[in-house]
PDB file of N, CA, C and O in Angstrom:
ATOM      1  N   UNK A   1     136.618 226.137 181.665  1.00  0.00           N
ATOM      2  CA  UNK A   1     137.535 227.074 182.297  1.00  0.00           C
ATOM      3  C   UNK A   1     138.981 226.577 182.186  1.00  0.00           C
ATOM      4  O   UNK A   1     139.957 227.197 181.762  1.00  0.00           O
ATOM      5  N   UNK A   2     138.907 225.297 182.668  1.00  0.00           N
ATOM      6  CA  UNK A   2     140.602 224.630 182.708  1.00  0.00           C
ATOM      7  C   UNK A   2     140.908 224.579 181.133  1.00  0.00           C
ATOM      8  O   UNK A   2     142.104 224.756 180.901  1.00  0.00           O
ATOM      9  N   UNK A   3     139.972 224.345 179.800  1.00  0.00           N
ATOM     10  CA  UNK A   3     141.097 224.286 178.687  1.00  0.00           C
ATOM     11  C   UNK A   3     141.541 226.009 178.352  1.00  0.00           C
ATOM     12  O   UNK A   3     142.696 226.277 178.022  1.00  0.00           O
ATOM     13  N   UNK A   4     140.649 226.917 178.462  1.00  0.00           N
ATOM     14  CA  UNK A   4     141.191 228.251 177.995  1.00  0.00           C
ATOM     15  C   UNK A   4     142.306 228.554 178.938  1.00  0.00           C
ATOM     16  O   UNK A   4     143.165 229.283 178.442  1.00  0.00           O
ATOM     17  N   UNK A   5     142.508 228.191 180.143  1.00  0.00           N
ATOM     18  CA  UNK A   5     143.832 228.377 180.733  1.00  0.00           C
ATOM     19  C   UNK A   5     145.284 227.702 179.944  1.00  0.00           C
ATOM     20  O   UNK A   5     146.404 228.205 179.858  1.00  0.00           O
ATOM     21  N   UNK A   6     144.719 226.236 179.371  1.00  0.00           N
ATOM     22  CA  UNK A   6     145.945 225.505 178.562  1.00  0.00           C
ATOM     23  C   UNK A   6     146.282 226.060 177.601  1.00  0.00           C
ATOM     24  O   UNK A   6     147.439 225.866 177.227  1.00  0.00           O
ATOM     25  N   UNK A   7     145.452 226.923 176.859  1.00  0.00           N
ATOM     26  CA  UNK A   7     145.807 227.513 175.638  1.00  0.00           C
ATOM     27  C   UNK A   7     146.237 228.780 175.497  1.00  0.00           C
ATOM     28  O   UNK A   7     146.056 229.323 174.408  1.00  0.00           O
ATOM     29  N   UNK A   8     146.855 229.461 176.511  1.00  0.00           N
ATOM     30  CA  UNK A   8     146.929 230.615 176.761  1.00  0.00           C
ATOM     31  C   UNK A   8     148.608 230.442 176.372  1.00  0.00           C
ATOM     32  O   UNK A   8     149.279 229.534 176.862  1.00  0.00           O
ATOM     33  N   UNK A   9     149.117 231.362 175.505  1.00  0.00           N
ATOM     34  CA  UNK A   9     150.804 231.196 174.835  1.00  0.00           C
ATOM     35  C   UNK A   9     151.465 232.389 174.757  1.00  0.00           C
ATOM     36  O   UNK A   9     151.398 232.979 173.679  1.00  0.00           O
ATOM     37  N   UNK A  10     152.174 232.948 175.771  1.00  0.00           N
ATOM     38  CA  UNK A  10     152.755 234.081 175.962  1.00  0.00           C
ATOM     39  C   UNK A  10     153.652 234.145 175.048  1.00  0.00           C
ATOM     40  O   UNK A  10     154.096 233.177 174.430  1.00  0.00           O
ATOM     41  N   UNK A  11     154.121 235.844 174.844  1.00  0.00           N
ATOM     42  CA  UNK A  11     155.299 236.007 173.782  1.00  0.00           C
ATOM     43  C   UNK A  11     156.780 235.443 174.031  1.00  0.00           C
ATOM     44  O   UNK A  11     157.777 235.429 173.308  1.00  0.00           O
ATOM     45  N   UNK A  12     156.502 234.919 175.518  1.00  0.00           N
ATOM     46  CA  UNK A  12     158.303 234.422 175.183  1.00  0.00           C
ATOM     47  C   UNK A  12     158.184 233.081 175.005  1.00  0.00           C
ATOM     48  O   UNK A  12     159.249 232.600 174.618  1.00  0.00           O
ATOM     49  N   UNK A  13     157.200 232.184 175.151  1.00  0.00           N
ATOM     50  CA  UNK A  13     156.626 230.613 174.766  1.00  0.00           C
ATOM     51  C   UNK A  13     156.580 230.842 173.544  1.00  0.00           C
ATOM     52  O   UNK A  13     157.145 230.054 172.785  1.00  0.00           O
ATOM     53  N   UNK A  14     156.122 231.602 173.201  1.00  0.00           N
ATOM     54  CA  UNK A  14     155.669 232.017 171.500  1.00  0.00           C
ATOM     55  C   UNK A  14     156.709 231.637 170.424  1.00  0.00           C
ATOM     56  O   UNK A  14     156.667 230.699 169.629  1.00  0.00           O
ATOM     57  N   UNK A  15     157.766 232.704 170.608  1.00  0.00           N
ATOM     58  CA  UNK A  15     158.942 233.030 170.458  1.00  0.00           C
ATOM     59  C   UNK A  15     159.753 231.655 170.289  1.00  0.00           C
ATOM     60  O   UNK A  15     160.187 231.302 169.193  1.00  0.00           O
ATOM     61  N   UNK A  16     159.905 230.980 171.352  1.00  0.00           N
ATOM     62  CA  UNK A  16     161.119 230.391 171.775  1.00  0.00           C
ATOM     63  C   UNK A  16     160.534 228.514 170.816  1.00  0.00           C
ATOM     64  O   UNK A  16     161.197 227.527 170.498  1.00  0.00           O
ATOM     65  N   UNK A  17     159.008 228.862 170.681  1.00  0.00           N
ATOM     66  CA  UNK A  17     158.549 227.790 169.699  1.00  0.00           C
ATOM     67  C   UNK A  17     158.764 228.199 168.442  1.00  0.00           C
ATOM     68  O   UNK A  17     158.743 227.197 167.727  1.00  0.00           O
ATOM     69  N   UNK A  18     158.944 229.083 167.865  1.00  0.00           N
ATOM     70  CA  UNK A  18     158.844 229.506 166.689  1.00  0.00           C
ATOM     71  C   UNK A  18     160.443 229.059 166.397  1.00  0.00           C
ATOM     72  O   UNK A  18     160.716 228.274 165.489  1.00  0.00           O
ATOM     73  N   UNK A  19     161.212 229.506 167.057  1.00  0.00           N
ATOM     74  CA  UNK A  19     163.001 229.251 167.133  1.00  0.00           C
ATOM     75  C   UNK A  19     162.970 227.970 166.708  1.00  0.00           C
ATOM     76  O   UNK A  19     163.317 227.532 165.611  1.00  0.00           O
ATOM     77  N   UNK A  20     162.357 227.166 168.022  1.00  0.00           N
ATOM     78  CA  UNK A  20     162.501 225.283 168.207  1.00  0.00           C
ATOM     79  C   UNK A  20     161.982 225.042 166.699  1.00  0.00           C
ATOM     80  O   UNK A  20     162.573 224.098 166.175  1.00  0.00           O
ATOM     81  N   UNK A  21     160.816 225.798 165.694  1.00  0.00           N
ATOM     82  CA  UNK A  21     160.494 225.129 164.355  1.00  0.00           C
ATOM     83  C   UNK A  21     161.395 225.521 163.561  1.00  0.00           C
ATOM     84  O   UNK A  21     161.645 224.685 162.692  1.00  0.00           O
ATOM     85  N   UNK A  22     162.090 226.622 163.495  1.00  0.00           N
ATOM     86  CA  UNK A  22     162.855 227.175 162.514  1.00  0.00           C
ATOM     87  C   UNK A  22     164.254 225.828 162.205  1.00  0.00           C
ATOM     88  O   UNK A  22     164.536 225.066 161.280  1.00  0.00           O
ATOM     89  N   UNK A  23     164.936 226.204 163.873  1.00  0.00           N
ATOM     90  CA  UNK A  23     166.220 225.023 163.881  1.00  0.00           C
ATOM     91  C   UNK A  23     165.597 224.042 163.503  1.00  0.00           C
ATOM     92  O   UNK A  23     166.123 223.710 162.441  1.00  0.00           O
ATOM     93  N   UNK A  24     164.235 222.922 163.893  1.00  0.00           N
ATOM     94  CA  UNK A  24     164.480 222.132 163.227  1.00  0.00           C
ATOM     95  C   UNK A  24     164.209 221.508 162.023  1.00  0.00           C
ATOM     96  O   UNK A  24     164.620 220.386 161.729  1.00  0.00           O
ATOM     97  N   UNK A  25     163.321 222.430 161.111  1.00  0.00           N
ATOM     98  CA  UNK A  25     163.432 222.475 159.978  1.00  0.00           C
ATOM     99  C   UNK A  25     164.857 222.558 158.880  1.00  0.00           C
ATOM    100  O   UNK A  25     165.060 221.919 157.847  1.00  0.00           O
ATOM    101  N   UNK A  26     165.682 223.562 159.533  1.00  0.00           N
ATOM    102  CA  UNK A  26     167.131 223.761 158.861  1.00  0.00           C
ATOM    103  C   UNK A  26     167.808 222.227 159.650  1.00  0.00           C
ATOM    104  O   UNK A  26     168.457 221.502 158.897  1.00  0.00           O
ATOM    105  N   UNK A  27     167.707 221.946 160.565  1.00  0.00           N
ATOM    106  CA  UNK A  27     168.741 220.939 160.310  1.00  0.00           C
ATOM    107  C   UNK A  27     168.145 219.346 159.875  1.00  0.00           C
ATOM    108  O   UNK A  27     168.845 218.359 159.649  1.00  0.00           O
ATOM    109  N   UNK A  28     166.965 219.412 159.845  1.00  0.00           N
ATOM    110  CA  UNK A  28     166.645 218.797 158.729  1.00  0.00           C
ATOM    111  C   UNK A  28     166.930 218.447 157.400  1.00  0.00           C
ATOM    112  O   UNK A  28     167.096 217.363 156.841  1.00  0.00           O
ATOM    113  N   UNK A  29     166.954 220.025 156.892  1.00  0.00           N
ATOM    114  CA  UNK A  29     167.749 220.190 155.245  1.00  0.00           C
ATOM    115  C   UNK A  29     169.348 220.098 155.423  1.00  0.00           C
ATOM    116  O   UNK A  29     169.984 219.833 154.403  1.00  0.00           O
ATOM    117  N   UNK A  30     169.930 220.256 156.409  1.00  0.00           N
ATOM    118  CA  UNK A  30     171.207 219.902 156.779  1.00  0.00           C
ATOM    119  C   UNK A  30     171.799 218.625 156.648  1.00  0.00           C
ATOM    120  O   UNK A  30     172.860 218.352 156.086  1.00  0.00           O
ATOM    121  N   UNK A  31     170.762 217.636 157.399  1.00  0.00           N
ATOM    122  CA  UNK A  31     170.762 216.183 157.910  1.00  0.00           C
ATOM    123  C   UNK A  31     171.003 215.861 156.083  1.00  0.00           C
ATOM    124  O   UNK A  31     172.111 215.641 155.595  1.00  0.00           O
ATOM    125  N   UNK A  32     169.812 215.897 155.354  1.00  0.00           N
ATOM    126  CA  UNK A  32     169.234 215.165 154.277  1.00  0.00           C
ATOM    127  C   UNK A  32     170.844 216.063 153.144  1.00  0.00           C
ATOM    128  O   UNK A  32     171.743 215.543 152.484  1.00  0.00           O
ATOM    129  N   UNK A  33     170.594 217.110 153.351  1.00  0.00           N
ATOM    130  CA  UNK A  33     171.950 217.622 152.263  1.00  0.00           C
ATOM    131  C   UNK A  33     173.172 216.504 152.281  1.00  0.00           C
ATOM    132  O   UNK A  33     173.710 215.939 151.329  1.00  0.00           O
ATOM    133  N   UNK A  34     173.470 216.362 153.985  1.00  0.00           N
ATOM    134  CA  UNK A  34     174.709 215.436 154.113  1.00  0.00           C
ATOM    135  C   UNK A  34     174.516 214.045 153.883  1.00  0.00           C
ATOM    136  O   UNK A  34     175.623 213.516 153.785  1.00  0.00           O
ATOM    137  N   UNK A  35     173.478 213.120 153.736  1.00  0.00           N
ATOM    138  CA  UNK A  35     173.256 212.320 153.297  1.00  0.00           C
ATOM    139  C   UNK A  35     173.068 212.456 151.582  1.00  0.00           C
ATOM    140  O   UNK A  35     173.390 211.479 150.908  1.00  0.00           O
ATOM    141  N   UNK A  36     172.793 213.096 151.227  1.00  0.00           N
ATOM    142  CA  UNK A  36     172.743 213.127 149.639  1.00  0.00           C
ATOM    143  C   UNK A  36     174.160 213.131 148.915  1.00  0.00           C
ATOM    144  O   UNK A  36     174.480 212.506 147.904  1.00  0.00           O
ATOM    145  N   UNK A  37     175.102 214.191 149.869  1.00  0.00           N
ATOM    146  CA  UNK A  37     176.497 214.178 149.385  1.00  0.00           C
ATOM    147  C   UNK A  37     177.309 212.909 149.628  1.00  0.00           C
ATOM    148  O   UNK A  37     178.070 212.503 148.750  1.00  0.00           O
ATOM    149  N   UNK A  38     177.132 212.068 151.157  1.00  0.00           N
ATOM    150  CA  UNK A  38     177.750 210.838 151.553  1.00  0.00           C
ATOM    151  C   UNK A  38     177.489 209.693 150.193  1.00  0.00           C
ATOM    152  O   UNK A  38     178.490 209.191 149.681  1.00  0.00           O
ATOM    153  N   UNK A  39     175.870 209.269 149.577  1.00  0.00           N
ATOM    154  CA  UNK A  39     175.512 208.621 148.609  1.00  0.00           C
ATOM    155  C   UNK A  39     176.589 209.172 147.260  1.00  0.00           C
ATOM    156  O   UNK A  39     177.477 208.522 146.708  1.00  0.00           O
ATOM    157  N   UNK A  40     176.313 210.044 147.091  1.00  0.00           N
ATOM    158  CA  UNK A  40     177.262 210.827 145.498  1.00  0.00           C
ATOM    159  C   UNK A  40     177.953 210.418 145.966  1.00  0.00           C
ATOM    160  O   UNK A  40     178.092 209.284 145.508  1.00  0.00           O
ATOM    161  N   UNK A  41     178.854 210.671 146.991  1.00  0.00           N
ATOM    162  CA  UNK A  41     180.246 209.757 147.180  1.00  0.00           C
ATOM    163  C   UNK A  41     180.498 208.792 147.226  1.00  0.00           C
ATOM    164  O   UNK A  41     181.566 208.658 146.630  1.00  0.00           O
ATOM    165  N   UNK A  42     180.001 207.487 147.774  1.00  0.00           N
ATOM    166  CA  UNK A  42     179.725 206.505 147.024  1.00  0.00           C
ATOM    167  C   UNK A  42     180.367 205.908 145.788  1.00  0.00           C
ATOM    168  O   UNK A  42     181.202 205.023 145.605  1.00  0.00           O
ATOM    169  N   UNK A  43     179.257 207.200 144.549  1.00  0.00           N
ATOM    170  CA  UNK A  43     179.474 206.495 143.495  1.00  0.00           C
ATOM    171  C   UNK A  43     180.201 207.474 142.661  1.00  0.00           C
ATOM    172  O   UNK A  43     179.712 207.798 141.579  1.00  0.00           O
ATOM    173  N   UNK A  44     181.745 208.164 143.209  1.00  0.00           N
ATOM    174  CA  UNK A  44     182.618 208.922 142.786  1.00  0.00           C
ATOM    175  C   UNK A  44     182.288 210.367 142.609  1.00  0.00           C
ATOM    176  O   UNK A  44     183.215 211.058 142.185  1.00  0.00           O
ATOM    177  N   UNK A  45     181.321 210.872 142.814  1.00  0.00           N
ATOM    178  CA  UNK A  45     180.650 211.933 142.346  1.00  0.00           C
ATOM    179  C   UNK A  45     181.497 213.082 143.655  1.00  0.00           C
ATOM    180  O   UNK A  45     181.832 212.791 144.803  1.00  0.00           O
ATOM    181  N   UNK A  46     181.638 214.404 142.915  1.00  0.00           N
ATOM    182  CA  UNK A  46     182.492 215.463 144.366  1.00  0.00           C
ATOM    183  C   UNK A  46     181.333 216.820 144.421  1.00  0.00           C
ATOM    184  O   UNK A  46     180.885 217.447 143.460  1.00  0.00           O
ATOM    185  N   UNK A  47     181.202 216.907 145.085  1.00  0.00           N
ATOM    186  CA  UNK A  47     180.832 218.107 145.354  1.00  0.00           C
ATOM    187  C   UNK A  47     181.223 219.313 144.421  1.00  0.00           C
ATOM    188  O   UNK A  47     182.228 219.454 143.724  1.00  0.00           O
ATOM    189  N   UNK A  48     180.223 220.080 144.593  1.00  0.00           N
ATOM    190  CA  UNK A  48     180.428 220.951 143.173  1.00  0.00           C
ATOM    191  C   UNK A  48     181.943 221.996 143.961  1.00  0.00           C
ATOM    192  O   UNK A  48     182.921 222.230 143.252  1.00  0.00           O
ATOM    193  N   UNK A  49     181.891 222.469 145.340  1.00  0.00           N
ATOM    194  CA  UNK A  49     182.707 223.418 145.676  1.00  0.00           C
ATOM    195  C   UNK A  49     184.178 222.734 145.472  1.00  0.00           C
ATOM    196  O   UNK A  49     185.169 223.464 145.497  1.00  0.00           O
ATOM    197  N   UNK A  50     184.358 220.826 145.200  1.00  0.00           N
ATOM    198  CA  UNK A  50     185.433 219.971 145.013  1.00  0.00           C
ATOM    199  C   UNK A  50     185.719 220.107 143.692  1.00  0.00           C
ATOM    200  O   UNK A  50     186.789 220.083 143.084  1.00  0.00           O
ATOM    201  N   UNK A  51     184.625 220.251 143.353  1.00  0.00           N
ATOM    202  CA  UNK A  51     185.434 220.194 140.778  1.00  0.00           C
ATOM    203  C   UNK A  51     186.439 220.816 141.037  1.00  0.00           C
ATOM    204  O   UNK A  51     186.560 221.703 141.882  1.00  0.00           O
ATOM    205  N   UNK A  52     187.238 220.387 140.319  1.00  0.00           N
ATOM    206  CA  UNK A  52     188.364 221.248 139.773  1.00  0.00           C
ATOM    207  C   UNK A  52     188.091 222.177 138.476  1.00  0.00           C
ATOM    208  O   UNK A  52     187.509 221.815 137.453  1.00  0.00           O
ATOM    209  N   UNK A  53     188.658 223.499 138.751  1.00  0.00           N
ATOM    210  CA  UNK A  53     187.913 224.497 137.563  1.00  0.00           C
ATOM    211  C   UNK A  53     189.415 224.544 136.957  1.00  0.00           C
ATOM    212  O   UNK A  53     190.379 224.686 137.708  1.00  0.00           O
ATOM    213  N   UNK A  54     189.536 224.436 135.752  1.00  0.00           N
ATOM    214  CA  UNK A  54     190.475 224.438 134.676  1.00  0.00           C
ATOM    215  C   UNK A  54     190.238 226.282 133.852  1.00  0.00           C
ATOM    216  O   UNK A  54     189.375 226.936 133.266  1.00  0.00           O
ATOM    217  N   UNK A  55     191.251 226.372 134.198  1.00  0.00           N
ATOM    218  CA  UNK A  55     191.230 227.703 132.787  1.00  0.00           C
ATOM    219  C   UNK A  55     192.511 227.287 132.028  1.00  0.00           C
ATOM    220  O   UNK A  55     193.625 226.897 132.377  1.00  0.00           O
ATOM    221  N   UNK A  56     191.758 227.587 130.575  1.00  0.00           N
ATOM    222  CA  UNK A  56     192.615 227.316 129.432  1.00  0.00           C
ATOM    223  C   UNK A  56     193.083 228.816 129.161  1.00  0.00           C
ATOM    224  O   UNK A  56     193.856 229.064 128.236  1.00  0.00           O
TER     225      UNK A  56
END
């Protein structure tokens, strides 16, 4: 009786877990993006939105 009460997950618990996986999946890829760019920098490397675009 007591575990089918624990497992019982209303739509706004539902919801508000689904949110909590979303954010922290994205700032995950956030975290790891900004560490990938800090390393390239490092070793002189710029960000692609940093190149300088030349027209001849």
């Amino acid at each position: 009786m007591m575990a089918s009460i624990l497992l019982y997950l209303d739509p706004g618990s539902g919801s508000m877990l689904v949110q909590a996986l979303i954010a922290s999946f994205l700032t995950i890829g956030v975290f790891f993006n900004q560490i990938k760019y800090a390393v390239l920098g490092l070793f002189g490397k710029k960000r692609p939105e940093e190149e300088e675009v030349t027209n001849d």
